[in-house]
ChimeraX commands (.cxc) that place a marker at each C-alpha (Angstrom):
marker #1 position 0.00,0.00,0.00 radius 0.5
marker #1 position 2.91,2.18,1.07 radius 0.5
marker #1 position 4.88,1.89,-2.36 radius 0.5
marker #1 position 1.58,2.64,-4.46 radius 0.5
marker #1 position 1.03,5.89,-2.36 radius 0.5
marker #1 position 5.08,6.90,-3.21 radius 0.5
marker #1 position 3.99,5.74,-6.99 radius 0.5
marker #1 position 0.71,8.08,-7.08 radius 0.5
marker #1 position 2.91,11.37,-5.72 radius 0.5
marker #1 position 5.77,10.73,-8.03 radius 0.5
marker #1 position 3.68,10.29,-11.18 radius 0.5
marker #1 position 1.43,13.93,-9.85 radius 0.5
marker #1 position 4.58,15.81,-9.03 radius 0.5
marker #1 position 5.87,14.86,-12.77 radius 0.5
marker #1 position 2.17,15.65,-14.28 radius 0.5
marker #1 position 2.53,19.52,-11.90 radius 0.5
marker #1 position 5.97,19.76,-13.56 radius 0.5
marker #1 position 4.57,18.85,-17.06 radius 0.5
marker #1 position 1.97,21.95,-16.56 radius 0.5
marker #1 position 4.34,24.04,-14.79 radius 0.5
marker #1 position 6.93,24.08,-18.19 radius 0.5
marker #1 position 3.82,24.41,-20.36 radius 0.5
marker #1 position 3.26,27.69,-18.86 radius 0.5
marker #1 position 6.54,28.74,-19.36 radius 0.5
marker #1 position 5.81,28.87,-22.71 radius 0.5
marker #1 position 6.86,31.91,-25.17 radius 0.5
marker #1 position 4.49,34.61,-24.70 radius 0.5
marker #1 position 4.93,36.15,-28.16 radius 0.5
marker #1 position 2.98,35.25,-31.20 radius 0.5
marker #1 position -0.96,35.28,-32.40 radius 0.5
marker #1 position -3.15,34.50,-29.52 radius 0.5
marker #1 position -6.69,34.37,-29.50 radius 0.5
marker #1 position -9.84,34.97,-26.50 radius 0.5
marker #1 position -11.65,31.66,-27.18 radius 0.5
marker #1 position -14.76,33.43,-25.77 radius 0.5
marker #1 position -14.91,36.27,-27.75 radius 0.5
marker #1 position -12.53,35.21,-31.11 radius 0.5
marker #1 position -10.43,38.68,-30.54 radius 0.5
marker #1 position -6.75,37.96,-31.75 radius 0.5
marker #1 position -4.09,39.70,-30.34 radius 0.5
marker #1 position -0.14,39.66,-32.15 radius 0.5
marker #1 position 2.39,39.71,-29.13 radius 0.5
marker #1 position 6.13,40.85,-30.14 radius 0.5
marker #1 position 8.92,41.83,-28.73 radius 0.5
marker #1 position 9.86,45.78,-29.36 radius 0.5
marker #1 position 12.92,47.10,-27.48 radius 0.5
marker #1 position 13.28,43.92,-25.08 radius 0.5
marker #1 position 9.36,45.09,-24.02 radius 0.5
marker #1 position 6.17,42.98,-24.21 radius 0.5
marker #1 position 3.97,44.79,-27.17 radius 0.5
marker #1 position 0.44,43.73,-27.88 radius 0.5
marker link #1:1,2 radius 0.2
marker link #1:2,3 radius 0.2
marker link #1:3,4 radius 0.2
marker link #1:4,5 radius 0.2
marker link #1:5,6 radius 0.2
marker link #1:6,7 radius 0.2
marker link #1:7,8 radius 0.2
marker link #1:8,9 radius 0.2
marker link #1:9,10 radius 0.2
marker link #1:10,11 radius 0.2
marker link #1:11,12 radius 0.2
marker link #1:12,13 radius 0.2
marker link #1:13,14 radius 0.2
marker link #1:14,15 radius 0.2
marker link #1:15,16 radius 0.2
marker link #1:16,17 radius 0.2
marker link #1:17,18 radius 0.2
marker link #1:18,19 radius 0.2
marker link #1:19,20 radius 0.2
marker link #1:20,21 radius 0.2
marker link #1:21,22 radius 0.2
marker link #1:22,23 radius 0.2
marker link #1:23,24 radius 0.2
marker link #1:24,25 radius 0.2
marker link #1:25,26 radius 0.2
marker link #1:26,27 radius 0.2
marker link #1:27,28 radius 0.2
marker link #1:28,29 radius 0.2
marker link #1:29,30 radius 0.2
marker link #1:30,31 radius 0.2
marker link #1:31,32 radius 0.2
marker link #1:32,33 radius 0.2
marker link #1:33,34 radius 0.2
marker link #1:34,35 radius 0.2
marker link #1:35,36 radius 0.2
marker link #1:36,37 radius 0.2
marker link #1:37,38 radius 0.2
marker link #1:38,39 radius 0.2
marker link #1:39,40 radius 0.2
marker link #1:40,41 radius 0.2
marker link #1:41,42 radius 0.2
marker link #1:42,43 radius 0.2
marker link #1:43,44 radius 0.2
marker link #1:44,45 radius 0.2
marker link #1:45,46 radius 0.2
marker link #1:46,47 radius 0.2
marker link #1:47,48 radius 0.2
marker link #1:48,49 radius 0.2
marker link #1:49,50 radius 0.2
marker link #1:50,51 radius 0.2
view
């Protein structure tokens, strides 16, 4: 019982650090509001977050 409790936390501290690197991601490019549809271009200008 023991070893499949240490089984279950290692496999959903590996899943956290899955998300965790996901939302790391590179913020620039097109994005888009799913509710609305509104796209918004992200760049980089002068080492500055532009939208």
């Amino acid at each position: 019982m023991k070893a499949r409790l240490v089984t279950l936390v290692a496999v959903t501290l590996s899943c956290a650090s899955f998300a965790s690197a996901a939302q790391a991601a590179d913020p620039y490019g097109n994005w888009t509001r799913p509710s609305t549809g509104t796209q918004v271009n992200f760049y980089n200008c002068g080492g500055k977050l532009w939208g």
